[in-house]
C-alpha positions in Angstrom: 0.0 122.6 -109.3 -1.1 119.2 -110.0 -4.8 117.8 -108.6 -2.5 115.3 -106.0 -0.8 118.2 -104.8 -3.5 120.2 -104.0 -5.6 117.5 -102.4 -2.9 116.5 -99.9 -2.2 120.3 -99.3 -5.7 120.8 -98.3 -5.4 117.3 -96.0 -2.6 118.2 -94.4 -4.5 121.9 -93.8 -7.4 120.1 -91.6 -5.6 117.8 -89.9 -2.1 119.6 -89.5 -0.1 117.9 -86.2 1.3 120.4 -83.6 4.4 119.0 -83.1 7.1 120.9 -81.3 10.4 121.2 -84.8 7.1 122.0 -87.0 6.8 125.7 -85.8 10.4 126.4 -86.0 12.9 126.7 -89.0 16.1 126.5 -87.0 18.2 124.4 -89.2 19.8 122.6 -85.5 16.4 121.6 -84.2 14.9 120.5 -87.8 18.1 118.4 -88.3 17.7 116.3 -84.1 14.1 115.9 -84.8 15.0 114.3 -88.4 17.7 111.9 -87.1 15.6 110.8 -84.5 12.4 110.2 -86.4 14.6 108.1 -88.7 14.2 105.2 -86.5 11.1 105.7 -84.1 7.5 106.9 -84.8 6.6 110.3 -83.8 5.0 109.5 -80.5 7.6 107.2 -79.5 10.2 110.1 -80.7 9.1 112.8 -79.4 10.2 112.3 -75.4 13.8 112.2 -77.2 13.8 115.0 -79.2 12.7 117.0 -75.9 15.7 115.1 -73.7 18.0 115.7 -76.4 17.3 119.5 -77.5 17.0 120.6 -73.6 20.1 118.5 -72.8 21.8 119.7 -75.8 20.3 123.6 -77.2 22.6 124.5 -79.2 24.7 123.2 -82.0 27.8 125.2 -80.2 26.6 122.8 -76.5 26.7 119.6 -78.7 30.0 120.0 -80.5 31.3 120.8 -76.8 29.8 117.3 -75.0 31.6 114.0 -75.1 30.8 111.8 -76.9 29.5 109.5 -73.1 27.3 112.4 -72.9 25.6 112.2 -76.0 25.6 108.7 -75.9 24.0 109.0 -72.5 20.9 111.1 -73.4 20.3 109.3 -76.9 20.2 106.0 -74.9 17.5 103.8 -75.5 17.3 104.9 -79.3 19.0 102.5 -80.6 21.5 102.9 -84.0 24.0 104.5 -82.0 26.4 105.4 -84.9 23.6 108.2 -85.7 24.3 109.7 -82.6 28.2 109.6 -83.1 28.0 111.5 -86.5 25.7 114.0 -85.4 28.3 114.3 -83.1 31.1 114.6 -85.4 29.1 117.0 -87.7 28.4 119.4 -84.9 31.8 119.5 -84.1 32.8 120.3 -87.6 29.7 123.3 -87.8 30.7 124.6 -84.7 34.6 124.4 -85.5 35.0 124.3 -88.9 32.3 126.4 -89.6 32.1 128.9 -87.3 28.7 127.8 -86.3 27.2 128.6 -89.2 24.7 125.8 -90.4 25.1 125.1 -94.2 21.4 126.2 -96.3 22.1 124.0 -99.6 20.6 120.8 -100.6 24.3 120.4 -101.9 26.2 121.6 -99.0 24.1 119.6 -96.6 24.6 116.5 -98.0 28.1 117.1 -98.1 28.2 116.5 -93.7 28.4 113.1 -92.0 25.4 111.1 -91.4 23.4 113.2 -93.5 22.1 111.7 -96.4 19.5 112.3 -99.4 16.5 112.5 -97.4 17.9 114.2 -94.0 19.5 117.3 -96.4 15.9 117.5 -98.3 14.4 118.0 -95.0 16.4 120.6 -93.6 17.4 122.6 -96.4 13.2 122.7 -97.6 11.9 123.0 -93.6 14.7 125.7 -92.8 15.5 127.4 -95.8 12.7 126.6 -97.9 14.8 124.9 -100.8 12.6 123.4 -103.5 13.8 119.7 -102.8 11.1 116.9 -102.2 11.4 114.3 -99.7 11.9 110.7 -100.0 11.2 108.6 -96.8 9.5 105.3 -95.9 6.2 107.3 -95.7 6.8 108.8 -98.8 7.9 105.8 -101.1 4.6 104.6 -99.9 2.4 106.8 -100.8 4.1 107.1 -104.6 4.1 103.3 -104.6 0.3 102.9 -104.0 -0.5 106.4 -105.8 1.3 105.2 -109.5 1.1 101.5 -109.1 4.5 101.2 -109.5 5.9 97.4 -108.3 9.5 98.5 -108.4 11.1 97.5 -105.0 11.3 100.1 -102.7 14.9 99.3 -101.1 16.7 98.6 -103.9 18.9 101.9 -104.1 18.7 102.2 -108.0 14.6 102.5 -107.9 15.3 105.6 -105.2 15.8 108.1 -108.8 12.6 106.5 -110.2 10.6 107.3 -106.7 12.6 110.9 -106.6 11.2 111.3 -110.1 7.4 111.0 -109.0 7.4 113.1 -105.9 9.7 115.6 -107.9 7.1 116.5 -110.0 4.3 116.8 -107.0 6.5 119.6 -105.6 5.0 122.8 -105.8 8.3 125.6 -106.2 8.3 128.2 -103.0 6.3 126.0 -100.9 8.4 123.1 -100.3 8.1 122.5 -96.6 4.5 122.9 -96.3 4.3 120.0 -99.3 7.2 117.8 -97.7 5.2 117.7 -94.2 2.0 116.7 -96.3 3.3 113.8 -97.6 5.0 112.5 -95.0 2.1 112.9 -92.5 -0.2 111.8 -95.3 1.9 108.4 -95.3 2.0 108.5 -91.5 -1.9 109.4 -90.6 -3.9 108.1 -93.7 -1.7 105.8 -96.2 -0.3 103.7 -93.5 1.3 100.6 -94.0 -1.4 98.4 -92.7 -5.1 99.3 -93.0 -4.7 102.2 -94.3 -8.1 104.8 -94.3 -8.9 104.2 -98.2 -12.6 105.0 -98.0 -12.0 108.6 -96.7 -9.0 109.6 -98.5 -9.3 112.3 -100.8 -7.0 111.1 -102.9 -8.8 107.3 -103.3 -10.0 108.7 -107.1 -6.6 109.6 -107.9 -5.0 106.6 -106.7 -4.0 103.2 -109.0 -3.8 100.9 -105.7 -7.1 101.8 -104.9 -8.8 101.7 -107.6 -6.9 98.3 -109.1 -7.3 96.9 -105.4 -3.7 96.0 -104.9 -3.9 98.7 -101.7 -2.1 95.6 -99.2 0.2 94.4 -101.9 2.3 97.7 -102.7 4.5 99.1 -101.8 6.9 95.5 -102.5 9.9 95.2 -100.7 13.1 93.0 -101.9 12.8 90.2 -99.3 16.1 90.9 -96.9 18.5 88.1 -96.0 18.4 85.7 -93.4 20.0 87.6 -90.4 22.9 85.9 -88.2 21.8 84.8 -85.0 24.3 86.0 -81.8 24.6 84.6 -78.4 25.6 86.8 -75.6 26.2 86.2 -72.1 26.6 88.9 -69.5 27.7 89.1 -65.5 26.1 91.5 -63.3 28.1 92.1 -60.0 26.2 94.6 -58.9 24.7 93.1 -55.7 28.1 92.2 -54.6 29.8 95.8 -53.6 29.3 99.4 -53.8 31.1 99.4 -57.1 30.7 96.8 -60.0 33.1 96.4 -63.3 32.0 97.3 -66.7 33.5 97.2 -70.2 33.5 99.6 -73.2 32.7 98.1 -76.2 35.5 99.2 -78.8 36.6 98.2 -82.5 34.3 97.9 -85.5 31.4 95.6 -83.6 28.2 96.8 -82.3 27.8 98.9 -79.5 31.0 100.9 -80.0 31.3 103.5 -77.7 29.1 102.1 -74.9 29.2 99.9 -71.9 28.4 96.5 -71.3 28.6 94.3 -68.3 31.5 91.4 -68.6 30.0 89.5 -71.1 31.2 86.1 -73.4 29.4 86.0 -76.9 29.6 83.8 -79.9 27.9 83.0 -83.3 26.6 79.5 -81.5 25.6 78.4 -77.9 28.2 78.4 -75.6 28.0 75.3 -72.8 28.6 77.5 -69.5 31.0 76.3 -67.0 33.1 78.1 -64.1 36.0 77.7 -66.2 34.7 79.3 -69.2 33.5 82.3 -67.5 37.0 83.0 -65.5 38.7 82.7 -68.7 36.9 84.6 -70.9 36.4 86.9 -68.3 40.5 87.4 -66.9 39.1 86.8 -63.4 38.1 83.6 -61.4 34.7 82.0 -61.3 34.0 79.6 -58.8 30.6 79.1 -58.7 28.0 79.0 -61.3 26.4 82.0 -62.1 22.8 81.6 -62.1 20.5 82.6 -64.7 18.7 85.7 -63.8 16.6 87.1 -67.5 17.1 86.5 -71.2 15.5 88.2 -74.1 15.5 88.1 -77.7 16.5 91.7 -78.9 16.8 92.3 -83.1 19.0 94.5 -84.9 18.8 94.8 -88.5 21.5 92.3 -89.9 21.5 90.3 -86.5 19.2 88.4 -84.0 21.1 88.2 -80.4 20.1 86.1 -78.1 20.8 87.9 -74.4 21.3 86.0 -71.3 22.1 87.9 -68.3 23.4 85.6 -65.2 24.8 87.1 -61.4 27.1 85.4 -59.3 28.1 85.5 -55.7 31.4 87.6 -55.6 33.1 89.8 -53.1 33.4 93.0 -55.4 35.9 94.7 -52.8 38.0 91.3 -53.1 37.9 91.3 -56.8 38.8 94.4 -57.8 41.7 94.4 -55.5 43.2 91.3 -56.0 42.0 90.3 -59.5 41.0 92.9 -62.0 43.4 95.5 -61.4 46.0 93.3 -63.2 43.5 92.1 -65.9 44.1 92.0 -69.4 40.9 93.3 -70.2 40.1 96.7 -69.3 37.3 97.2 -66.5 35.8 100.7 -65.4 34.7 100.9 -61.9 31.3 102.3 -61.7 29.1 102.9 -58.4 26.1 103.3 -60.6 24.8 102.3 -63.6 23.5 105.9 -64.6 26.9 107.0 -64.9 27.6 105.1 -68.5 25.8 104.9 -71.6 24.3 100.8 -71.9 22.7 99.3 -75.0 19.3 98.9 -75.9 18.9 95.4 -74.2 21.2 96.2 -71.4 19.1 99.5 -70.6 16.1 97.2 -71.0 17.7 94.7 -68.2 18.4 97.7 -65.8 14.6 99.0 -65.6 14.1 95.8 -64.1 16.6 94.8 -61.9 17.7 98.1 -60.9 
């Protein structure tokens, strides 16, 4: 066992977190808390992982939901396409499978939405497979630790990275190594101002000791991202029930609801016209202008304006929307559908 190894095992021995999938080695409950932490930090992640697992305790419960459901308890998460092919893989454990959760590195990496780093996890955490981990955390740390300059997220350098932690890994004690590492990146090596003078492995590493510490890990600068205008129409205050869309087809949001909404890749000059057009019902007054935000995805920035509008709800769906060409649901509260991020955002307010 190398002198890195056995430094961050006895780090991660005094500081060890209690967090509630690190005492367990059921392969269901490793694999919710992995997806999750994939795109929050662990305080921020944690509330989820508790909604999800008591809405959802089994794999057999979350095969059996819709797919509203489990868009419904992973809302405010974000990266909704995550939750769909959780989804889809627990239907095909629970199915396909007979329940039974695969063990292998190779098996697991085999299912929908679970890549490298996920089937590491799960197969080292549950089953105790000798395969490393390689997340942000962890490129990090290996970054700083070697010196090495090559670009983090550029998917070639990921077998150079693999490499280096590769030979850290101690065999028969993958998971307690795996947490380590990534805690070690989380707690000590962080991104920004990280705890250099008390690390225990400062001696052993080149960053440190070259002081290029803020300059590594280096990331290939991403492109520009595409700005997006979006427009919605809350009728709430109108009626007892309002309309709302489901956002279908290969586009953002698939899966959940939105409120009627115009969007486009450029300002749009709002009239009365342009609303009851877009929109399949008539507008005669100008909506007013009730919040906007800026909210950023990762290939898009969309600018979100959210405007209500003086209409007899009971009138509408009667006479208008019933013979739409777009397709409204009637909903008496906004609890009872899945929203986006920004929309969910919108409703804490003005709910």
């Amino acid at each position: 066992m190398s002198d890195i190894t056995n430094l961050l095992l006895k780090w991660h021995k005094e500081i060890d977190r209690d967090l509630p999938w690190k005492n367990t080695v059921n392969p269901y409950f490793i694999w919710v808390s992995e997806i999750i932490l994939q795109q929050t930090r662990v305080e921020q992640g944690t509330p989820y992982y508790h909604r999800f697992i008591h809405k959802f305790p089994t794999i057999k419960l979350l095969a059996e939901a819709s797919q509203e459901d489990v868009y419904k308890v992973w809302e405010g998460l974000g990266y909704y396409s995550r939750a769909r092919n959780m989804h889809a893989t627990a239907k095909y454990i629970h199915y396909e499978l007979n329940g039974n959760f695969p063990k292998t590195y190779a098996e697991l990496i085999q299912l929908k939405g679970i890549g490298p780093y996920t089937a590491a996890a799960i197969s080292s955490f549950a089953f105790n497979e000798d395969k490393a981990v390689l997340d942000g955390n962890v490129f990090r740390v290996l970054s700083r630790l070697y010196g090495e300059e090559a670009f983090i997220n550029v998917p070639k350098n990921r077998k150079l990275f693999q490499a280096l932690v590769d030979q850290l890994l101690p065999k028969g004690k993958s998971a307690g190594f795996n947490q380590a590492i990534m805690d070690f990146g989380s707690i000590q090596c962080k991104p920004k101002k990280p705890s250099c003078s008390s690390c225990k492995l400062n001696g052993h590493c080149s960053a440190f000791i070259e002081g290029r510490v803020e300059q590594l890990p280096k990331k290939k600068k991403a492109k520009a991202k595409k700005n997006r205008y979006f427009y919605f129409l809350d009728l709430r205050p109108n009626g007892k029930v309002f309309p709302v869309i489901k956002r279908e087809g290969d586009d953002i949001w698939h899966g959940l609801y939105s409120f009627p909404y115009l969007d486009a890749y450029t300002k749009l000059e709002l009239s009365s016209d342009l609303w009851s057009d877009a929109l399949a019902f008539p507008i005669d007054d100008a909506p007013k202008l009730r919040w906007s935000t800026k909210h950023i995805l990762s290939h898009q920035i969309l600018h979100c304006f959210f405007y209500e509008v003086e209409i007899d709800s009971v009138m509408l769906q009667k006479n208008h929307l019933s013979a739409s060409r777009i397709s409204y649901k009637w909903i008496k509260n906004h609890h009872d559908v899945p929203w986006p991020v920004v929309i969910s955002k919108y409703l804490n307010i003005f709910s």
